[in-house]
DOBABA-119210 format. One line per 2 residues: number of its first residue (from 0); for each residue z, y, x of N, C-alpha, C. Coordinates in nm, 3 decimals. Layout:
BEGIN
NUM) Z Y X Z Y X Z Y X ~ ...
This chain:
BEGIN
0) 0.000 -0.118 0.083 0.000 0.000 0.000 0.000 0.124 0.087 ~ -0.083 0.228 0.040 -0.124 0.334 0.098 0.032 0.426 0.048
2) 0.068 0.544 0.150 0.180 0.612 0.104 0.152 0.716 -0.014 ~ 0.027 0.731 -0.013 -0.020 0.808 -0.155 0.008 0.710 -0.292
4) 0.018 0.601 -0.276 0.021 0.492 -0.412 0.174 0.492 -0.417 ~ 0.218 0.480 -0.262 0.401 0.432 -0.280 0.437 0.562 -0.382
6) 0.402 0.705 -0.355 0.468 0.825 -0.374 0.409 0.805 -0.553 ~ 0.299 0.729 -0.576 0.277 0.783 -0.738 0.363 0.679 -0.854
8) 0.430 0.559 -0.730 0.494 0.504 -0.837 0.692 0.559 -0.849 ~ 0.719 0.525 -0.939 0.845 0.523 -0.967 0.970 0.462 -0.816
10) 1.039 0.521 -0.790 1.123 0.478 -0.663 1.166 0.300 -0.726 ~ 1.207 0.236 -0.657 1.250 0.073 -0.670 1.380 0.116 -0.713
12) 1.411 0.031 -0.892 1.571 0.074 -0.899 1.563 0.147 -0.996 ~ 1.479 0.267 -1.010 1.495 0.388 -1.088 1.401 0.384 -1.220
14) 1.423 0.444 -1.339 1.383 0.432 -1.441 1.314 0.608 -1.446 ~ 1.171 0.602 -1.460 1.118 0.735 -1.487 0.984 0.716 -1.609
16) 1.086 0.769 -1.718 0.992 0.777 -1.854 0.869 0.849 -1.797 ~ 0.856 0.958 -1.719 0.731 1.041 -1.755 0.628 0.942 -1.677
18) 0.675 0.834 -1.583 0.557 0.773 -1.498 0.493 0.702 -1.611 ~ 0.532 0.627 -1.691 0.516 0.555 -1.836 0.422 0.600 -1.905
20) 0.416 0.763 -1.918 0.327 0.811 -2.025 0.186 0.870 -1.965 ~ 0.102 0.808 -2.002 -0.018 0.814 -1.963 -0.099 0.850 -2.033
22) -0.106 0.871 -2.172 -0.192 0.902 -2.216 -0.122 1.097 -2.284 ~ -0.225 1.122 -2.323 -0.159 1.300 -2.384 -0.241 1.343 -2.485
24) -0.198 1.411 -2.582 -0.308 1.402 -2.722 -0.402 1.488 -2.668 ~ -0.498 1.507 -2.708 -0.597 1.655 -2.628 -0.578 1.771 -2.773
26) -0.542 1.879 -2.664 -0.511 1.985 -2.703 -0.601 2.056 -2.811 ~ -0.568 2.106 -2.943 -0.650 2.137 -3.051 -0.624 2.288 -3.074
28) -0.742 2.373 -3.072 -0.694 2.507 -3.056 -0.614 2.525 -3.191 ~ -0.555 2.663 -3.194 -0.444 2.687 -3.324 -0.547 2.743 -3.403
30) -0.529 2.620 -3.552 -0.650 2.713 -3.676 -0.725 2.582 -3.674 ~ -0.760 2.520 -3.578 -0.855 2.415 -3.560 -0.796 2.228 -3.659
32) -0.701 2.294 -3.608 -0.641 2.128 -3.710 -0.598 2.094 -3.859 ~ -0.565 2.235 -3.881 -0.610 2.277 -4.009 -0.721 2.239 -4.067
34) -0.828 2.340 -3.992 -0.952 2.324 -4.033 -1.021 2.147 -4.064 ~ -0.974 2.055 -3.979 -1.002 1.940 -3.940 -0.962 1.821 -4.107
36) -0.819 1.862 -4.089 -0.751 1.787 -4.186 -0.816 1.845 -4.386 ~ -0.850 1.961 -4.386 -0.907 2.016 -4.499 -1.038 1.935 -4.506
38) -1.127 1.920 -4.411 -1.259 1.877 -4.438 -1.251 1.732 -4.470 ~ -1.136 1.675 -4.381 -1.095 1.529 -4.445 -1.026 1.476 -4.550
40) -0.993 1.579 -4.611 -0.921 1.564 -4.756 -1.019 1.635 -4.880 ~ -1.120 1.710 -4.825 -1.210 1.721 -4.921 -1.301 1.602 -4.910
42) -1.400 1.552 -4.814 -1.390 1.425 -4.837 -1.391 1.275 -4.848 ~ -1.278 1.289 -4.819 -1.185 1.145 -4.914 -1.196 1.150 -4.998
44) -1.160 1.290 -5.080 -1.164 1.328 -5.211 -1.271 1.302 -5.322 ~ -1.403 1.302 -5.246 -1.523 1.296 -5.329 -1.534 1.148 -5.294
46) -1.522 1.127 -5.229 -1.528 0.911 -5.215 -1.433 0.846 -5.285 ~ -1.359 0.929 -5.322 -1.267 0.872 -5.467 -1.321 0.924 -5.587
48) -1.336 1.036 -5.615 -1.433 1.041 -5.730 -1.567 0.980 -5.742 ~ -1.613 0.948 -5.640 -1.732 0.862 -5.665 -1.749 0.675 -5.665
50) -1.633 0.655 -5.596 -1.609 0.491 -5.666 -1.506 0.503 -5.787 ~ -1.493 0.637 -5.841 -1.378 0.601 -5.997 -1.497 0.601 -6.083
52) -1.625 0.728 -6.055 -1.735 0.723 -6.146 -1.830 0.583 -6.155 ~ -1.868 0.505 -6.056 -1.904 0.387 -6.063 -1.839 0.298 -6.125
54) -1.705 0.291 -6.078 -1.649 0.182 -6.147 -1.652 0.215 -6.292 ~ -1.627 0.330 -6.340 -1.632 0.351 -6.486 -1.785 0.340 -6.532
56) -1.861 0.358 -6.488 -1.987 0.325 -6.525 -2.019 0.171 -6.551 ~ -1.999 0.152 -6.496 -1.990 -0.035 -6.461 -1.909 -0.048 -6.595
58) -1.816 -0.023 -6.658 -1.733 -0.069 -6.720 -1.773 -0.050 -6.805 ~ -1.702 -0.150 -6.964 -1.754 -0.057 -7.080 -1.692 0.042 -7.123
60) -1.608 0.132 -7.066 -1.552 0.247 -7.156 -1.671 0.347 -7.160 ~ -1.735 0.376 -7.096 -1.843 0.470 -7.140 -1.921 0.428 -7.257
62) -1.914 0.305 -7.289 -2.010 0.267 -7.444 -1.905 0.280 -7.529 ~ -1.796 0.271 -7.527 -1.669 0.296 -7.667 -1.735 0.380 -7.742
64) -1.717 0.491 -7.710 -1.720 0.672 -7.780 -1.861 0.648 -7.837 ~ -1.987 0.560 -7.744 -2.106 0.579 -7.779 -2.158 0.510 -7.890
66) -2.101 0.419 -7.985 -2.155 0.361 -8.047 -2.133 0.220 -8.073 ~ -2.126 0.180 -8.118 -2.154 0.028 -8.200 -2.308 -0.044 -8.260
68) -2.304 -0.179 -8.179 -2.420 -0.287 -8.256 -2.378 -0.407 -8.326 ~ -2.487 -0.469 -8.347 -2.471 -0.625 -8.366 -2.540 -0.696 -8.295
70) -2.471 -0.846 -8.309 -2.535 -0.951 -8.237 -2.554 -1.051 -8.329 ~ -2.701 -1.080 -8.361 -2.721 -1.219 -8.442 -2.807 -1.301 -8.315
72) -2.787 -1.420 -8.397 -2.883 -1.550 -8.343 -2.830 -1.656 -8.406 ~ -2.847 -1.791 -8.320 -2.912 -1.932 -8.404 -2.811 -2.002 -8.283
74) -2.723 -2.110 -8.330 -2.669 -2.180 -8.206 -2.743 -2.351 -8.269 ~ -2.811 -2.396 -8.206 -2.880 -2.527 -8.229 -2.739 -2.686 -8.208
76) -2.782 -2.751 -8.263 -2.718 -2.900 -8.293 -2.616 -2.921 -8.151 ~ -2.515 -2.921 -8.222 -2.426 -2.921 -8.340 -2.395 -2.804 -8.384
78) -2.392 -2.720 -8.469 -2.373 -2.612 -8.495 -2.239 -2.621 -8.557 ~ -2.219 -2.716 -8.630 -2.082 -2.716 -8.733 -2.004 -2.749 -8.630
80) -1.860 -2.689 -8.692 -1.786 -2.630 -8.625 -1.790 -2.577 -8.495 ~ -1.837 -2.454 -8.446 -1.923 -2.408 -8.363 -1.842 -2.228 -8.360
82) -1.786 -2.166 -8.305 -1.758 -2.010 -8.333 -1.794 -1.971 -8.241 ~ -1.827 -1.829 -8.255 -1.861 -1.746 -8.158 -1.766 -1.616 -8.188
84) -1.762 -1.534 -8.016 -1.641 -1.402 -8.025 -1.696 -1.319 -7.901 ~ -1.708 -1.190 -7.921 -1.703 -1.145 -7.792 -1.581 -1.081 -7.726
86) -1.606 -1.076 -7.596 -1.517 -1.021 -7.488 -1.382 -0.896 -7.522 ~ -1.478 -0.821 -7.596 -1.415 -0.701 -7.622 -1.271 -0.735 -7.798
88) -1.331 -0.848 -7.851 -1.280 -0.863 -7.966 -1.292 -1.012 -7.976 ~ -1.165 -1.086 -7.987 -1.134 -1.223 -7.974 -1.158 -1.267 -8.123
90) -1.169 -1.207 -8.190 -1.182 -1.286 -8.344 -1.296 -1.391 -8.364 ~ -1.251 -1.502 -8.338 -1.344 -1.641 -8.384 -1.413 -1.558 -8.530
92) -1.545 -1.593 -8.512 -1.657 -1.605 -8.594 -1.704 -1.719 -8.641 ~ -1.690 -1.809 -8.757 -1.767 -1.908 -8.809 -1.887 -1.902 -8.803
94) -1.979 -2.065 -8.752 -2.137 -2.011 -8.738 -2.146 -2.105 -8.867 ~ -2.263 -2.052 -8.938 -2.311 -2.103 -9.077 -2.328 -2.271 -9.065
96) -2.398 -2.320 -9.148 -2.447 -2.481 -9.173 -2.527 -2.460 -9.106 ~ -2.615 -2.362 -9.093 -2.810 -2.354 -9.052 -2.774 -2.325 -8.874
98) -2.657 -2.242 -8.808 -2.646 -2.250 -8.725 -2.661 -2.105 -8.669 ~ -2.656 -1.993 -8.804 -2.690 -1.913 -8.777 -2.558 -1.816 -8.755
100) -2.555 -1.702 -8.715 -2.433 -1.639 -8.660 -2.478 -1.468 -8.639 ~ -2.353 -1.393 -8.703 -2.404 -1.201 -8.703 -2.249 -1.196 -8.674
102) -2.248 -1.140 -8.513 -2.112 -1.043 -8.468 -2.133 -0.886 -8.471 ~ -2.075 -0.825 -8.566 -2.111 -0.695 -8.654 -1.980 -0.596 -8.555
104) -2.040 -0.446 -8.551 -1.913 -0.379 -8.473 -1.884 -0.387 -8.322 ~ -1.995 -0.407 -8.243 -1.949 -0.456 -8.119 -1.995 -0.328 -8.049
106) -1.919 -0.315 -7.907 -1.927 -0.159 -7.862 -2.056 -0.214 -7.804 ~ -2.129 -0.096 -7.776 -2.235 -0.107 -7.734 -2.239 -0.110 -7.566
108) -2.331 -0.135 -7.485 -2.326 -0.156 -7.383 -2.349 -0.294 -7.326 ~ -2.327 -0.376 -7.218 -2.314 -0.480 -7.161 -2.201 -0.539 -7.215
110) -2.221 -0.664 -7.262 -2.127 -0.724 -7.342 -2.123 -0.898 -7.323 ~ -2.013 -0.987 -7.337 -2.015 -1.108 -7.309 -2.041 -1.178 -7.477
112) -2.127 -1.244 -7.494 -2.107 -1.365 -7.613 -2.052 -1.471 -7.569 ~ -1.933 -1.531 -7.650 -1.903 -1.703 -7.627 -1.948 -1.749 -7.737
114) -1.935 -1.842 -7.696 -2.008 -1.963 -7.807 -1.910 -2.094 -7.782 ~ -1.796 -2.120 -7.836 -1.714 -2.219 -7.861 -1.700 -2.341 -7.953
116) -1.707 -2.461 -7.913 -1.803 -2.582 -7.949 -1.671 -2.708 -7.834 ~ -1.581 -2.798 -7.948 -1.562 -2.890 -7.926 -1.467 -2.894 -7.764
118) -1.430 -2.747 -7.770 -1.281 -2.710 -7.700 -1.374 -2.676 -7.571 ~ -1.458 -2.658 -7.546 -1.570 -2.574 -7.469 -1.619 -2.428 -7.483
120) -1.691 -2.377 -7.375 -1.696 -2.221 -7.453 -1.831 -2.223 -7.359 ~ -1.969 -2.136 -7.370 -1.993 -2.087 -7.319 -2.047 -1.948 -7.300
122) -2.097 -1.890 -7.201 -2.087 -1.749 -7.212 -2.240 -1.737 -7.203 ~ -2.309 -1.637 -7.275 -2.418 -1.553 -7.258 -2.393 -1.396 -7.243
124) -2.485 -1.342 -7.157 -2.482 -1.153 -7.118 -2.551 -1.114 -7.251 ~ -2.484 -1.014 -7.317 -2.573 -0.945 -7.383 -2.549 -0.788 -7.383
126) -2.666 -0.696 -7.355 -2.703 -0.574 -7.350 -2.696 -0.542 -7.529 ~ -2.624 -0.495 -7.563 -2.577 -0.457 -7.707 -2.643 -0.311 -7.720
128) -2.736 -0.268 -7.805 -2.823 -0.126 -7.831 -2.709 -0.057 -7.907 ~ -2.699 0.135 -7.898 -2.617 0.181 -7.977 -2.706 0.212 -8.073
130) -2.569 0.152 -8.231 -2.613 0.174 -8.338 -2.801 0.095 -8.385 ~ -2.759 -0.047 -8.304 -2.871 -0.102 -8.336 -2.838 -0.277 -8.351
132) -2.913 -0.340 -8.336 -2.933 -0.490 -8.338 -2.984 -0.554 -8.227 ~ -2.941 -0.668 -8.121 -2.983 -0.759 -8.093 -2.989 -0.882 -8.078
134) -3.101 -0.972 -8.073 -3.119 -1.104 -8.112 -3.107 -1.170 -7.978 ~ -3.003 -1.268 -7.998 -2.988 -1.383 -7.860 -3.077 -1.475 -7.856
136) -3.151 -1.488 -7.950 -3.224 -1.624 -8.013 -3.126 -1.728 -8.053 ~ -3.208 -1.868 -7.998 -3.110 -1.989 -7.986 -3.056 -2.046 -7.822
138) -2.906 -2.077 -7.906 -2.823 -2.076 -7.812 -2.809 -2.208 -7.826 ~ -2.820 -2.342 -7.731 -2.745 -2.476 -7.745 -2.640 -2.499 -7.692
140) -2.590 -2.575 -7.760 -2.441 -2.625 -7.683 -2.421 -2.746 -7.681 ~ -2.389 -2.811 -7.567 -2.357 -2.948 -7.603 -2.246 -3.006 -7.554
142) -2.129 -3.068 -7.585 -2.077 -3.116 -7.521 -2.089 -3.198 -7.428 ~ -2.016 -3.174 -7.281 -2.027 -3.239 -7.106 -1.956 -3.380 -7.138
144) -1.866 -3.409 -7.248 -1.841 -3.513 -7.216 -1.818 -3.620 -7.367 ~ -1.799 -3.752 -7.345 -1.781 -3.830 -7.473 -1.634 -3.832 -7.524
146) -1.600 -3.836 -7.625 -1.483 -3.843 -7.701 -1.457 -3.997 -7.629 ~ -1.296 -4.031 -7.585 -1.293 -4.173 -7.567 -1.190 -4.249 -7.697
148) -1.252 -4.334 -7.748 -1.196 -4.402 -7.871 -1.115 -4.522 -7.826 ~ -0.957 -4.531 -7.853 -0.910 -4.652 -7.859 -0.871 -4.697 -7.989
């Protein structure tokens, strides 16, 4: 060891905090950090208003206020005992003898149909028009598995 290295460390024995600290914040003129922390809280600010506006977009509360449709269609064999409900409103719907089915009142927007059949459910997307009608067509269902009889 060179006597320039002996002299930059700490004496043997002795405890010296300042040899320890090595690093130092860099100096921010006065006015400047202010300035710094404002531009980062404006924005943050707009990157929170802009994933609250997406997410609400995405969602259905923007179709509430806007309106109400319906959903008809046809659920094919077996139809009896067969209900359908959507997402927004759990009320089992009876589907007719013919297999036919009208969920009346539904908010408009992107919306889930089930179709529940023999302790099964399944789901179709439906785009619901405001203050209009749309048709799912036919929907089948079948049960995945056999009843076992003893």
């Amino acid at each position: 060891m060179t006597d320039e290295q002996r002299s930059s460390q700490p004496p043997q024995g002795q405890f010296d905090p300042d040899y320890y600290v090595q690093w130092q914040p860099p100096v921010i003129p006065p006015g400047q950090g202010r300035r710094v922390v404002r531009i980062a809280i404006v924005f943050l600010s707009g990157v929170l208003v802009l994933i609250a506006l997406i997410a609400l977009w995405r969602s259905n509360l923007i179709a509430l206020p806007g309106g109400r449709g319906d959903i008809v269609g046809r659920v094919a064999a077996p139809a009896e005992g067969a209900v359908v409900f959507t997402g927004t409103d759990f009320t089992e719907i009876p589907v007719a003898a013919d297999g036919s089915f009208i969920v009346r009142g539904v908010p408009s927007g992107r919306q889930i149909l089930y179709v529940a059949f023999a302790g099964t459910a399944w789901e179709v997307a439906v785009d619901v028009p405001n203050q209009g009608t749309v048709d799912v067509g036919v929907i089948t269902v079948q049960p995945t598995a056999e009843p076992v009889q003893r």
